[in-house]
LUMKOL-349359 format. One record per residue (C-alpha): x, y negated, z. Coordinates in pm, whole numbers, plus 50000, padded with zeros to 5 digits. Layout:
LUMKOL-349359
XYZ;...
This chain:
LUMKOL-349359
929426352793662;930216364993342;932996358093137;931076342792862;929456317293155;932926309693277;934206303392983;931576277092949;932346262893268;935896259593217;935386243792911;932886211493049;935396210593328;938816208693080;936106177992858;935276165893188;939346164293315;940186148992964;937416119293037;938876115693353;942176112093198;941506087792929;939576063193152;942486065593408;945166060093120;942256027392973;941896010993301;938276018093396;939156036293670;941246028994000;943776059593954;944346062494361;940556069294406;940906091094152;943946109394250;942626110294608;939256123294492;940896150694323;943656162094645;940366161094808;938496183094619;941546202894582;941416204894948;937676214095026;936966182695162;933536163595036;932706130995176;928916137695332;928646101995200;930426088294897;931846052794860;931556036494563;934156015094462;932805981294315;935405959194108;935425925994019;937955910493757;939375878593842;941625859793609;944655848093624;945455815393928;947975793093991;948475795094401;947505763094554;950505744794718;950965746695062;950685709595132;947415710694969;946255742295222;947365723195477;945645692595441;942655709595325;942135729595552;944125715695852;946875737195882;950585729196065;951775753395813;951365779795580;953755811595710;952695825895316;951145826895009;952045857594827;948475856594588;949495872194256;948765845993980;948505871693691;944735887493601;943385913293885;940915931493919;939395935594277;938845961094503;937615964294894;939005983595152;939375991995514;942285998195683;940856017395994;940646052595982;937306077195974;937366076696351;938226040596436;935836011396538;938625985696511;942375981896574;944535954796714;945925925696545;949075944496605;948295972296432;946085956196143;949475936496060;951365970796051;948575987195839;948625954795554;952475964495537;951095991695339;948385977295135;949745965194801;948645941694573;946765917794861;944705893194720;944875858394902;943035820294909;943035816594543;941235848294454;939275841994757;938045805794667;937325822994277;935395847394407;933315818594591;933035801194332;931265825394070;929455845294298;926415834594105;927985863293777;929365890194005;927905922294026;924885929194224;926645956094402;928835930994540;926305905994651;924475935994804;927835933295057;926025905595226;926105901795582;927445938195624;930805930495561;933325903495553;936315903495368;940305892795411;942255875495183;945695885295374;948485879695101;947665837795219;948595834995610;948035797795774;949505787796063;947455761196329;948605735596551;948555759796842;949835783396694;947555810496603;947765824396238;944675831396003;943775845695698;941085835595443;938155852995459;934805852395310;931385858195505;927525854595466;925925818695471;922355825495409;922285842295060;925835829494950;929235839095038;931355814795176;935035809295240;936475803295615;939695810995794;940155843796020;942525843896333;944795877296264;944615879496711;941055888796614;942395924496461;940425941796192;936735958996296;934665983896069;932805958595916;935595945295756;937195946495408;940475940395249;940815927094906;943505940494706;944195945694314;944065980394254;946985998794093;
């Protein structure tokens, strides 16, 4: 390569960093995908398949009260609701690693410990609610993933605690309660605000 080519190449790669930069700095892009795209490429390492990360903004929600939860959705109690009630916007994730199937309940409760900004029933019923406007790459989700809401946990009558999730009903989404004993498989999803 000459030094006239690298020179070139250098320069659509410092225009290229500076894009990167400005969208980071604006918001349009989650800055942990980006920072972990970068160690990776840093690294050596490219995904043989890349995942795209879709994101949905939800506004901002008053968290319903825990009576109401209760009552709603027959509940003894609700252990918490830690939903954030400013404007989000949504990402998905799993918890397991490259090599996992599923994990425990056990250990899906010790992996959430480190997932921040976990979206919960509010964002969860939102997100049910105006499916019909959300992005097509999001609907596309359908029946190949479901998705926990784990900042809300609900407690039932024997016991047993559950977090929102939402699943496939046909062509819709639709909201329903997941035991936490059940653990966390590789179809699933956690939905979190990113940073």
């Amino acid at each position: 390569m000459t030094t006239q080519v690298a020179d070139a190449v250098l320069g659509k790669i410092a225009r290229q960093y500076n894009d990167l930069f400005r969208r980071v700095r604006e918001g349009t892009l989650e800055p942990e995908g980006v920072s972990n795209g970068l160690q990776a490429l840093i690294e050596g390492k490219f995904a043989a398949e890349a995942k795209p990360t879709i994101e949905i903004r939800i506004p901002a929600l008053s968290r319903i009260a825990k009576s109401e939860i209760c009552s709603r959705y027959g509940f003894k109690s609700v252990e918490r609701d830690n939903s954030p009630t400013e404007e989000v916007i949504m990402v998905l994730e799993s918890v397991l690693r490259d090599d996992e199937n599923s994990i425990s309940w056990r250990e899906y409760e010790s992996r959430l410990r480190t997932v921040s900004g976990q979206l919960g029933l509010s964002q969860a019923l939102w997100v049910v609610e105006h499916q019909d406007v959300l992005p097509a790459e999001f609907m596309a989700l359908l029946g190949k993933v479901y998705i926990d809401f784990p900042a809300t946990i609900a407690v039932c009558s024997d016991g047993y605690r559950s977090v929102p999730f939402l699943n496939q009903n046909g062509s819709r989404w639709y909201l329903n309660w997941h035991w936490l004993d059940n653990g966390f498989s590789s179809d699933g999803r956690v939905a979190r605000s990113r940073k």
